[in-house]
N, C-alpha and C positions, 0 to 999 in steps of 0.2 A: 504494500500500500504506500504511494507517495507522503512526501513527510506533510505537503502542506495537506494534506486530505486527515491524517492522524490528528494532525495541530487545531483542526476545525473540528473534527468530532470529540476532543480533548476541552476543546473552547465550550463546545453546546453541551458537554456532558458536564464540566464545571458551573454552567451558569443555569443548566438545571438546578442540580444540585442548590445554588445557592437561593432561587429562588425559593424552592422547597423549605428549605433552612428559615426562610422570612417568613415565608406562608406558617407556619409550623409557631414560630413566636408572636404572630398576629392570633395565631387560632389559640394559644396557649393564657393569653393577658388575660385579667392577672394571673399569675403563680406564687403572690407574696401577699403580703399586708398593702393597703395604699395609704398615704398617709394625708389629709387634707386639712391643710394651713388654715387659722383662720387668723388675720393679723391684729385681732381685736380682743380684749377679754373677752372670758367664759361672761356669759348672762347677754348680750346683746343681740341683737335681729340677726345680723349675721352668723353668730353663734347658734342660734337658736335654729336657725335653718339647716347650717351645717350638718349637725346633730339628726335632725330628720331627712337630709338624702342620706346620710353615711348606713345609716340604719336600710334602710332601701337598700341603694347600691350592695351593699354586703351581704345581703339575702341574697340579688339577680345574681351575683359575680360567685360567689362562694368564699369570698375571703372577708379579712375583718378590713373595715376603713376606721382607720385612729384620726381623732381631731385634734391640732396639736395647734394652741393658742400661742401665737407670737407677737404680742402687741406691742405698742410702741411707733410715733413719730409718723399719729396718722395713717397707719397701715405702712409704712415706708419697711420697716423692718421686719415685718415678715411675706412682703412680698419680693423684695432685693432677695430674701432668703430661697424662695419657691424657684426665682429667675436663674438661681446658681446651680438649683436640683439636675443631675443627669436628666435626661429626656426621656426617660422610660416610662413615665407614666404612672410610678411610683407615688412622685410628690405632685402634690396640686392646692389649687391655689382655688376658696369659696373669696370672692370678692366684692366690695359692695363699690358704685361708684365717684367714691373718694380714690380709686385707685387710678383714673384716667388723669386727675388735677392736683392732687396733695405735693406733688411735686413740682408744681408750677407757683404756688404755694411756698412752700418752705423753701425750695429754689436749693435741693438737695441733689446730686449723681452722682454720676461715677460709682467710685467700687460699693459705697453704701446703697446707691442709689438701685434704680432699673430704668430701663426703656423703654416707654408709655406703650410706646406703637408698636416694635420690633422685638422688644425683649421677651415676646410671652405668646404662647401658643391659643388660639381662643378657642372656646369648646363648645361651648352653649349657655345663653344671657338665660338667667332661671327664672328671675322676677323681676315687675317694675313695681317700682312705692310710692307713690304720693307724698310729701311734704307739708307739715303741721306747722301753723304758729299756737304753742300751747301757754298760758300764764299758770303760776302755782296757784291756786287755791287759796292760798296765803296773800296773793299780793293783791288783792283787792280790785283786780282788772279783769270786767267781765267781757271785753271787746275789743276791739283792736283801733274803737276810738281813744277807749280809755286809756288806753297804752299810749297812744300818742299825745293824747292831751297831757300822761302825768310826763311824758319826754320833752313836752316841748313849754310845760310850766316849769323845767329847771329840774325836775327829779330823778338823780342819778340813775340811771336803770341798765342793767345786763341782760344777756341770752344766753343758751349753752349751747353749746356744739361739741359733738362724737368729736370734733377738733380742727387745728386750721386745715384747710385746704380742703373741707368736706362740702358736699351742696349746699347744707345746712349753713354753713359758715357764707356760701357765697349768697345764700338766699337771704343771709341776715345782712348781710353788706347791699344787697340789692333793695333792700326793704330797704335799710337806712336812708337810701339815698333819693326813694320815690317818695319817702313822708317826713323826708326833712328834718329827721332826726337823727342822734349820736348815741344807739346801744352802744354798747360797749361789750365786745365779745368775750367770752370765757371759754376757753378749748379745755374738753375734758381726755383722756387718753380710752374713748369708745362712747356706747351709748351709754349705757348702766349705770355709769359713775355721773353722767351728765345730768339722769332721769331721776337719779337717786337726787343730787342736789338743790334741784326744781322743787323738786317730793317737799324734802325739810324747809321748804323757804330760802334757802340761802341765795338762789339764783330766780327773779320773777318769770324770767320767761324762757322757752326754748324754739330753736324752728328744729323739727324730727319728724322720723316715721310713728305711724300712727300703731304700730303695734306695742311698743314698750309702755304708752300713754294709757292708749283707751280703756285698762282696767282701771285705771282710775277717775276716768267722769263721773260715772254714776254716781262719787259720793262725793265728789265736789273735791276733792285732790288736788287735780287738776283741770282746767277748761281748757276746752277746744274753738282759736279765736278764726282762724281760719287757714283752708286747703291754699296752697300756691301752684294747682294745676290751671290748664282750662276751663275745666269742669268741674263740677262738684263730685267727690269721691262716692261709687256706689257704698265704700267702706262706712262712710262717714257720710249719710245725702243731707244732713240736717246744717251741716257745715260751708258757710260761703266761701268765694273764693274770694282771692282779693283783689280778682279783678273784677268781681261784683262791688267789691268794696269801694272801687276807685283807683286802683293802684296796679295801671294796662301792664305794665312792662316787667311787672314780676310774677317769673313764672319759670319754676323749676323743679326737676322731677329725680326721682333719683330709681337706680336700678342693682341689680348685684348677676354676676356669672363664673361660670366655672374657665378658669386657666390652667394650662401647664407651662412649662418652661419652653423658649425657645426652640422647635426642631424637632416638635414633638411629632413622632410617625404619625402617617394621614388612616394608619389603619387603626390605629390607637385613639386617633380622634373620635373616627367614624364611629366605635366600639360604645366611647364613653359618651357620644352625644346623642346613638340610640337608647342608650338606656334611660338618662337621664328626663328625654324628648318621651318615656313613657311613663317614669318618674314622675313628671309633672302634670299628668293626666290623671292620676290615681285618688277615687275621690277623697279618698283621708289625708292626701297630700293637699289638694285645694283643699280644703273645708280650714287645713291648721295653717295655713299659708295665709289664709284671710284675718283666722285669727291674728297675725304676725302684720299686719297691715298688706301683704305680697299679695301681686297678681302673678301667676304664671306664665310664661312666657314660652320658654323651647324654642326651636326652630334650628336653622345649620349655625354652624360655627359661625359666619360670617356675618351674620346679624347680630353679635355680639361685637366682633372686631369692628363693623361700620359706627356702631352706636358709641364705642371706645374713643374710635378716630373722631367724631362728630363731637362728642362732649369735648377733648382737647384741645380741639379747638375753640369751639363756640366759649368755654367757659376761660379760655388763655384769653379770648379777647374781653373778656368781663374784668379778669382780674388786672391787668392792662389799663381798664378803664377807669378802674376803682381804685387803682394803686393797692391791692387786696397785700396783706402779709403775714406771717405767721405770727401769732401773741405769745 
């Protein structure tokens, strides 16, 4: 047999083979534990979700998923952490979106840092949420005149935010700046710590998602002064917005999705964004997803990285406008 006829049947019997070999670690994922970052303390929305896919996911796949809480620096540090993970599929990343802007924000890269756009593989956007302006209980503002009238009579007043560089922080800068007053922001390191100090009086007001809030309406806790969607929340219908209220130009929303690192294989993608994409159908999944203020979402990877891409910018140009900075 001629050599170059061996060297070609050598070639296609090697790249069988190797193909096989891929096929074979595609069919096999998982084989280990998965591990899913969440960059925020235990007890918050994001937490809180995390915890009910992992639980899912580990039933459909056969392996355990461990939550492993990295918080700190506005989610900066435990997503830089996800970005550095081999690409196997292992480490992943539940994220809410503070993770497109916090770093436009704090004005952090390099080796601490990650790469909004590049550094991170998208899987599937799980939920969108709505944005609350809520008062303590405590502070004696049952509307969102009230709050302005005690701002703009000279009454020192604050907000809380999960922290700098989160929607909540850009929404409260955005408020400021439609009704002509000067909150004064409080960055908490997550929600829970933020919700907690609303709770005690210490902080009158917060902009947040409606799930960590709404158990406490009912007794007067805290109020709910208004949504900063379009529309009024089917979560919340009783709630105006505030561009009912007068206030056209604020309007912002926040969402959360699953990432991996950089290079993550497309058959790995494919894998974990069917499951997920059935995950979020299941009705014990919405029913507690509502609870949590989430709507569901699914759909391809790719509607997760545009909506990435689109917040980065749109919101670079806000903090731009606003001279926005880390407290």
């Amino acid at each position: 047999m001629p050599s170059t006829r061996r060297q070609a049947i050598a070639a296609a019997v090697a790249l069988g083979a190797a193909c096989a070999t891929g096929l074979a670690r595609a069919d096999s994922y998982p084989s280990k534990p998965i591990t899913l970052v969440v960059a925020y303390p235990a007890g918050g929305d994001t937490d809180a979700l995390a915890r009910l896919f992992a639980e899912k996911l580990s039933a459909r796949v056969g392996q355990p998923v461990v939550i492993d809480n990295r918080p700190g620096a506005s989610g900066l540090i435990g997503s830089a952490y996800v970005s550095k993970a081999p690409p196997d599929g292992y480490t992943l990343l539940l994220a809410p979106s503070t993770f497109s802007i916090a770093q436009l924000v704090l004005k952090t890269g390099g080796a601490s840092g990650y790469d909004v756009l590049n550094g991170f593989t998208p899987i599937v956007q799980t939920g969108s949420l709505p944005l609350f302006l809520v008062a303590s209980g405590a502070s004696g503002m049952a509307s969102v005149k009230d709050l302005v009238a005690a701002a703009k009579a000279g009454k020192p007043l604050t907000y809380a935010s999960p922290g700098s560089g989160s929607p909540m922080h850009i929404l409260g800068e955005m408020f400021n700046r439609a009704a002509g007053v000067n909150l004064a922001h409080v960055p908490y390191k997550g929600v829970a710590p933020a919700v907690n100090d609303v709770l005690g009086g210490h902080v009158p007001a917060t902009f947040i998602t409606l799930g960590p809030v709404a158990p406490y309406f009912a007794n007067g806790k805290m109020l709910p002064l208004a949504v900063a969607s379009r529309e009024r929340s089917a979560l919340a219908p009783k709630v105006p917005t505030l561009q009912e209220l007068g206030y056209k130009d604020v309007e912002v929303s926040a969402w959360n999705g699953l990432w991996g690192p950089r290079n993550l294989p497309p058959e790995i993608v494919k894998t974990l964004n069917a499951h997920f994409n059935e995950i979020l159908k299941m009705p014990d999944i919405v029913s507690r997803m509502a609870v949590l203020g989430t709507t569901p979402v699914g759909g391809s990877a790719d509607v997760l990285g545009k909506i990435n891409a689109a917040d980065f910018e749109l919101f670079g140009k806000v903090i731009k406008e606003l001279g926005i900075q880390a407290d």
